[in-house]
C-alpha positions as CSV (number, residue, x, y, z in Angstrom):
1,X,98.7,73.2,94.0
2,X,102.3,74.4,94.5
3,X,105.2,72.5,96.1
4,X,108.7,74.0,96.9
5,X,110.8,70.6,97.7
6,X,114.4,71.1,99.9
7,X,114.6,74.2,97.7
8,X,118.0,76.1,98.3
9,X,119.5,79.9,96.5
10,X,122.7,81.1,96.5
11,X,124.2,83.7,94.9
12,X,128.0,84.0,94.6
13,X,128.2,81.3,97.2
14,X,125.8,83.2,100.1
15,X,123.0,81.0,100.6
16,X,119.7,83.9,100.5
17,X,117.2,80.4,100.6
18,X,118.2,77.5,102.9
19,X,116.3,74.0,102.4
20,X,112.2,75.9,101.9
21,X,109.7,72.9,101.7
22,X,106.1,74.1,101.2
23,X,102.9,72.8,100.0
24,X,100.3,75.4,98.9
25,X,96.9,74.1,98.2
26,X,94.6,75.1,95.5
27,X,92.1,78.3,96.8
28,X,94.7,78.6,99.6
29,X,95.7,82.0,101.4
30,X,99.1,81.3,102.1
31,X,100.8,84.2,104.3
32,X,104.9,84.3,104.7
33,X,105.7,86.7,107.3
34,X,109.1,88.0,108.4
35,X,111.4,90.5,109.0
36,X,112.9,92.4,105.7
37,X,115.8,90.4,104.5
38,X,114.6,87.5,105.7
39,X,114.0,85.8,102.3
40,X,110.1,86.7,101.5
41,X,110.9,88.2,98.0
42,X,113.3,85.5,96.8
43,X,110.9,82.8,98.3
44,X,107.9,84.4,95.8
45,X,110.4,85.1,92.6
46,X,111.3,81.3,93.0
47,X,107.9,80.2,93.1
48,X,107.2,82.6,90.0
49,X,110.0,81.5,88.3
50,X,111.3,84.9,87.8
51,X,114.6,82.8,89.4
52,X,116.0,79.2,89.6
53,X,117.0,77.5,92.8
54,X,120.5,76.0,92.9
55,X,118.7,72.9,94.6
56,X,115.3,71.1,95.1
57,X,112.2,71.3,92.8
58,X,109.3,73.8,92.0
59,X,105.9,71.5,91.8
60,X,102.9,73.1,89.8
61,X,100.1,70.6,90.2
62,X,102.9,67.8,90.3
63,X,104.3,68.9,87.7
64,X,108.5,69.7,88.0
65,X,108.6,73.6,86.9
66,X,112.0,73.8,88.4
67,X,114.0,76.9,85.9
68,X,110.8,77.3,83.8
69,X,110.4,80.7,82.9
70,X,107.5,83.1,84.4
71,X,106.7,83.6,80.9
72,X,105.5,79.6,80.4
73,X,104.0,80.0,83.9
74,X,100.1,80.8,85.0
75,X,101.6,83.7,87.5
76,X,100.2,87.3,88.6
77,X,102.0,89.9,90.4
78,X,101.8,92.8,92.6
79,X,104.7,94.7,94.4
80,X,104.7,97.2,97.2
81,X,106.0,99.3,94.5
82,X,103.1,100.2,91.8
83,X,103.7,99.0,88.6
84,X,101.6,100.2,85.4
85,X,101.9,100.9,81.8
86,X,101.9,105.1,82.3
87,X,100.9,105.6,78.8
88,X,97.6,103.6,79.4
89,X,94.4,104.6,81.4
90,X,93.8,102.8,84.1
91,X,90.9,100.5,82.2
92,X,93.4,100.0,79.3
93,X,96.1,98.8,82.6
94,X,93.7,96.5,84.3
95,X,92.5,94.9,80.8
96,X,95.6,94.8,79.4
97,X,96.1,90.6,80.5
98,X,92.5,89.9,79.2
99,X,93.7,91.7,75.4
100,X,96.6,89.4,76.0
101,X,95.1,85.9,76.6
102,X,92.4,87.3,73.7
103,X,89.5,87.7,76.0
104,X,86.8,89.9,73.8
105,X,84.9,93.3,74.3
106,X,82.0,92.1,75.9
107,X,83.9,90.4,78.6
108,X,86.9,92.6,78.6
109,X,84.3,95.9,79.8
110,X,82.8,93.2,82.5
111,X,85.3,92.2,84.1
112,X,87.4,95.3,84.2
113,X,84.5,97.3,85.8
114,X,84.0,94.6,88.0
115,X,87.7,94.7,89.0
116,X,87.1,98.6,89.3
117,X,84.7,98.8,91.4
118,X,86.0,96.5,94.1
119,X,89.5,98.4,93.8
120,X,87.2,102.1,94.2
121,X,88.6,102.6,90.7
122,X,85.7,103.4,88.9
123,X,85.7,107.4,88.8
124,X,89.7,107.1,87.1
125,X,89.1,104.9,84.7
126,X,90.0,107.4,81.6
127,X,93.0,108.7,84.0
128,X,96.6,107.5,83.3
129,X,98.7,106.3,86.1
130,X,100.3,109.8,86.5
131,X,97.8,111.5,87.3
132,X,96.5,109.0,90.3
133,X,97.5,109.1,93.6
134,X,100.3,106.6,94.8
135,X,97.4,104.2,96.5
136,X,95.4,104.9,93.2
137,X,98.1,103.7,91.0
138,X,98.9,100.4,93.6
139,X,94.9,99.6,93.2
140,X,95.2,99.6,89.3
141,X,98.3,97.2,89.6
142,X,96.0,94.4,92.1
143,X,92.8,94.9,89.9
144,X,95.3,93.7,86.8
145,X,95.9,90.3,89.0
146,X,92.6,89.7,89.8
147,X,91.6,90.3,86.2
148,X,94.0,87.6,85.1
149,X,93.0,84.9,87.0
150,X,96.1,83.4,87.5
151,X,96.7,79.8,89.0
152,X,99.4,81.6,91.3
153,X,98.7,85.3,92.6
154,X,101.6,86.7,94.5
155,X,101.7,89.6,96.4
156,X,104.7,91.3,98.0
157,X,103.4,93.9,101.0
158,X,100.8,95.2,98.1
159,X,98.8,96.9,100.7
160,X,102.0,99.3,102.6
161,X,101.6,102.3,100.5
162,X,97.4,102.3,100.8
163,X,95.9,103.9,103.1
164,X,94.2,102.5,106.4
165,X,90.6,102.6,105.5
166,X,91.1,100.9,102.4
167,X,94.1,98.3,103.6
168,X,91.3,97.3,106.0
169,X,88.4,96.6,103.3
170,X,91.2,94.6,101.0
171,X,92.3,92.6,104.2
172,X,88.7,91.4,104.5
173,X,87.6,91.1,100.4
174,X,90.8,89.6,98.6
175,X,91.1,86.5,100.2
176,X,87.6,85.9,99.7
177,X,88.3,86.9,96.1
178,X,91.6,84.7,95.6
179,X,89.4,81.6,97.2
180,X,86.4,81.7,95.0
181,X,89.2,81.7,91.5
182,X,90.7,78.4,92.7
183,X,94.4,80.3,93.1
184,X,97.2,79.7,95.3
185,X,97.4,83.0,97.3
186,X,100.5,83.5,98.4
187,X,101.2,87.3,100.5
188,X,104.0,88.4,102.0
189,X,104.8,90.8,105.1
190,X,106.8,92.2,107.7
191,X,104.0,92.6,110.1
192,X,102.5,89.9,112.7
193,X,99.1,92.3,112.8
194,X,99.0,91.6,109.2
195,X,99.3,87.8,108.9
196,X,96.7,87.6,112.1
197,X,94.0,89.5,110.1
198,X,94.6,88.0,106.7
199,X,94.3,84.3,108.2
200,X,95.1,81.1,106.5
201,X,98.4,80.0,106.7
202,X,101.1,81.5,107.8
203,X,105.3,80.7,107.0
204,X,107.6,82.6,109.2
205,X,110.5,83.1,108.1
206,X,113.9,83.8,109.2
207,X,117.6,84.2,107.6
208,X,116.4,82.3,104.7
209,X,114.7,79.3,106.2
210,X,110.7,78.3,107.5
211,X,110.8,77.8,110.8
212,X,107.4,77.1,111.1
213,X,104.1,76.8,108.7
214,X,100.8,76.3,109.7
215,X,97.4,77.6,110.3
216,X,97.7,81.3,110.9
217,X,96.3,81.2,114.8
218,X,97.9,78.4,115.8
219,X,102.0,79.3,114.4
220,X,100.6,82.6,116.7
221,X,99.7,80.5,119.7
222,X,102.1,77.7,119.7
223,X,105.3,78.4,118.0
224,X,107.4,75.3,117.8
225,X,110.8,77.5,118.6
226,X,111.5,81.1,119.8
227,X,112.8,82.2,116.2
228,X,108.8,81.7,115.4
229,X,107.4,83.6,118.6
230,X,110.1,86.2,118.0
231,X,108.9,87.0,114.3
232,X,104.9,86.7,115.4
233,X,105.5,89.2,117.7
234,X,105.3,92.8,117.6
235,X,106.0,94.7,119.7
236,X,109.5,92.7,120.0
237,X,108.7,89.2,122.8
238,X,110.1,89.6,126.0
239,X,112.1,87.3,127.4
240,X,112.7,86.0,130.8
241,X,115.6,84.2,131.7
242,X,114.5,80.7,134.3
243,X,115.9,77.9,136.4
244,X,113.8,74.9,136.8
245,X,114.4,72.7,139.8
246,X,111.2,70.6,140.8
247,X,107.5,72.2,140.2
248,X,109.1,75.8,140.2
249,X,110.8,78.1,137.5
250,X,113.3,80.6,140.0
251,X,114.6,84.1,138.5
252,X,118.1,85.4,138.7
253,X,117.1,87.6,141.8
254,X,114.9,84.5,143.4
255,X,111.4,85.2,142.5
256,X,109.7,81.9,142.9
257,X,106.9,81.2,139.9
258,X,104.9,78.3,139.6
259,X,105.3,75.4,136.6
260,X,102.2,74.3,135.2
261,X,101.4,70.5,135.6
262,X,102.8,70.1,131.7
263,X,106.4,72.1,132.5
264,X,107.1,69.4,135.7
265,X,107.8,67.1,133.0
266,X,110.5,68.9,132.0
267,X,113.9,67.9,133.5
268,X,115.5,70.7,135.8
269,X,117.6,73.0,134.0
270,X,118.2,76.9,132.4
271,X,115.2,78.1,130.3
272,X,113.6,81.2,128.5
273,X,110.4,82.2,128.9
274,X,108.7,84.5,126.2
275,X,105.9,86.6,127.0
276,X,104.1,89.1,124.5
277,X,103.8,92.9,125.5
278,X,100.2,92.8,126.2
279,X,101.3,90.1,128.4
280,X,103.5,92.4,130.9
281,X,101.2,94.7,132.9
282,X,101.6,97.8,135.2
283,X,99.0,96.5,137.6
284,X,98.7,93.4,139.0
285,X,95.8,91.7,136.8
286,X,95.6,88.3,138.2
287,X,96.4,86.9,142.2
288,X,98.5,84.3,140.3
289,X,101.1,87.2,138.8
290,X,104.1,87.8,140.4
291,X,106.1,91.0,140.4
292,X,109.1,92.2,139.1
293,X,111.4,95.2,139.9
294,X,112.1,97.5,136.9
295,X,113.2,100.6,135.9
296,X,111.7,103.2,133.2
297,X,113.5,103.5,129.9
298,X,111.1,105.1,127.4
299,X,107.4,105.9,127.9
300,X,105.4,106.2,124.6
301,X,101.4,107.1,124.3
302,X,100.0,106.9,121.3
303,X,96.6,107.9,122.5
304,X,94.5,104.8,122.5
305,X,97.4,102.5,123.8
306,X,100.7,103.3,125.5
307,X,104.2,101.1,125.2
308,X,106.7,101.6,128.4
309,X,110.1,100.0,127.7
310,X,111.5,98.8,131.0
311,X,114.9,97.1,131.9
312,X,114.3,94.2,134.8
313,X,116.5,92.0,135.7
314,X,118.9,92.9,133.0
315,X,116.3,92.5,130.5
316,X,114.8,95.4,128.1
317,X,111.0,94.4,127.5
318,X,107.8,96.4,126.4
319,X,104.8,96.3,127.9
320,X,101.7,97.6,126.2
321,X,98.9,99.0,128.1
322,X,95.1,100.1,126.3
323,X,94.7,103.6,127.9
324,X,97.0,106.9,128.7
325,X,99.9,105.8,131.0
326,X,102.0,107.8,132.0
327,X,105.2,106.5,133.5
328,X,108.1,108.8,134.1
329,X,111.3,108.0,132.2
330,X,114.0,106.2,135.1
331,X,111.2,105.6,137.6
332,X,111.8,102.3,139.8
333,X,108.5,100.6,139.1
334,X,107.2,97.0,139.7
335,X,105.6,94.7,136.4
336,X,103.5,91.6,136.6
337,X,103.7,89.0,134.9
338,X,101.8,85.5,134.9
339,X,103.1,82.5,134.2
340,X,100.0,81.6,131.8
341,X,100.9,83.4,129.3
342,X,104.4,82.0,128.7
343,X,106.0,80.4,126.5
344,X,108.8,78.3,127.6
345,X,111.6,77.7,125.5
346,X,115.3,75.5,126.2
347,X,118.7,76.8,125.8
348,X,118.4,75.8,122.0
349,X,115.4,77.2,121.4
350,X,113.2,74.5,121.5
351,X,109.6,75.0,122.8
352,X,108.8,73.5,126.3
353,X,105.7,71.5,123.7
354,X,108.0,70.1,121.1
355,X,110.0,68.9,123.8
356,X,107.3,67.5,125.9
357,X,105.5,65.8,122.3
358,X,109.7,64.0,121.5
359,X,109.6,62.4,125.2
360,X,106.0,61.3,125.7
């Protein structure tokens, strides 16, 4: 188990980590997704050790590890950027932890072809780094980590540079892999699509701080604040600004749209609603959706799916349709949206559920 506790970074007085609190479970898939420069990397090298905090503690099994060095620590690593030893093959690479904790021959040839294999490494095992491909050489580096079996297996976008066939397979086999040792599995990314296929549980992160953790599906479907629902979505959300007055949410140009039974509790005031592209439709889909005028920015198709960017209401959102659309750039079109799929939000961010949950 792993436990950051109020930990805060700061280097030459800008904080990079503000107040992270975690607790990481043993055989855990732990995802943090955001944005880059939101604090993903220095999140993991703290947890590795490879840094200290200026506050709070690092917890290995309840144990303080706060400033112990990655050297004393049970850690493997992989980084979107490859790293191998180029004058070794690529067996010599991925047994190269097992020679160091004094594994023998036997088991050494085991578990490096067993690591092989599930990487599609087998036919380069005599190769040297420099003479694989770049997704070659970033297979050698992951096969290392799970050869190690480390307590604490971090991984920092390891699967950007592979191609999509394989990125698919690892998606489905390495937290399987990760479970079965026992480790703390702890992935980073940039991209919602990512954290949604990998499961577990996902941190989003923003500016340096968690603004939510949780099971993967249900940060995705209930984000406590629009900073979460912002990073979990991509395309970019859309937002909506409301009025509330009564059982009704009003527009700026006085389209009416019903509150659910849930949002009447609310008091009557200015709110955001966030909708995801798939969520803003061309067509009407539903005899509940209302309709919007809207004008054209940008129509892209990129042959199974198209996104048209649209201005309405002095808003810029993205709607993503399955299918060939094509909409012609500055043409004054209507969008639909229901009022199902949207997340409300306050002035401050707040979600319309974390409010409703304070005041019950």
């Amino acid at each position: 188990m792993l436990e950051l506790k109020h930990v805060s970074k700061h280097v030459d007085g800008v904080g990079h980590i503000r107040d992270v609190s975690l607790r990481l479970e043993s055989g855990s898939l732990n995802v943090l997704l955001g944005p880059t420069l939101s604090g993903k990397t220095t999140v993991m090298r703290l947890m590795a050790g490879l840094d200290k905090p200026t506050s709070g503690q690092v917890l290995v099994n309840g144990q303080d590890m706060t400033g112990v060095s990655v050297r004393k620590r049970d850690v493997a690593m992989v980084y979107q950027q490859f790293i191998n030893y180029p004058a070794l093959t690529v067996y010599e690479n991925i047994a190269s932890p097992l020679r160091v904790a004094g594994v023998k021959g036997a088991e050494v040839d085991k578990q490096v072809r067993k690591a092989a294999d599930l990487m599609k490494l087998t036919p380069y095992l005599e190769r040297t780094p420099l003479n694989l491909s770049g997704g070659q050489q970033q297979r050698t580096a992951i096969a290392r980590a799970l050869v190690k079996g480390a307590h604490l297996v971090l991984m920092d976008e390891p699967l950007a540079n592979l191609d999509y066939k394989l990125r698919e397979e690892l998606r489905d086999e390495l937290p399987k892999i990760f479970s079965e040792s026992g480790a703390v599995f702890v992935y980073a990314t940039t991209e919602p699509t990512e954290a949604l296929l990998l499961g577990g549980r996902t941190a989003t992160l923003h500016e340096g701080h968690i603004s939510q953790f949780g099971d993967t599906l249900d940060v995705y479907r209930n984000p406590q604040d629009i900073i979460t629902a912002q990073t979990f979505s991509d395309p970019p959300l859309n937002i909506l600004g409301l009025t509330k007055k009564g059982g009704e949410f009003r527009t700026s140009n006085g389209t009416l749209i019903p509150a659910s039974e849930e949002e009447k509790r609310l008091p009557d005031g200015h709110y955001k609603a966030g909708f995801r592209p798939h969520h803003l439709y061309l067509h009407r889909q539903s005899a509940e959706a209302v309709s919007l005028p809207a004008k054209v920015d940008v129509s892209e198709i990129t042959g199974s799916e198209s996104f048209v960017h649209v201005t309405c209401l002095n808003h810029r959102w993205v709607a993503l349709e399955h299918g060939i659309h094509n909409v012609e750039v500055d043409a004054e079109i209507e969008v639909f949206v229901d009022a199902k799929n949207f997340m409300i939000f306050d002035d401050e961010g707040r979600s319309a559920a974390s409010l409703m949950a304070v005041n019950a």
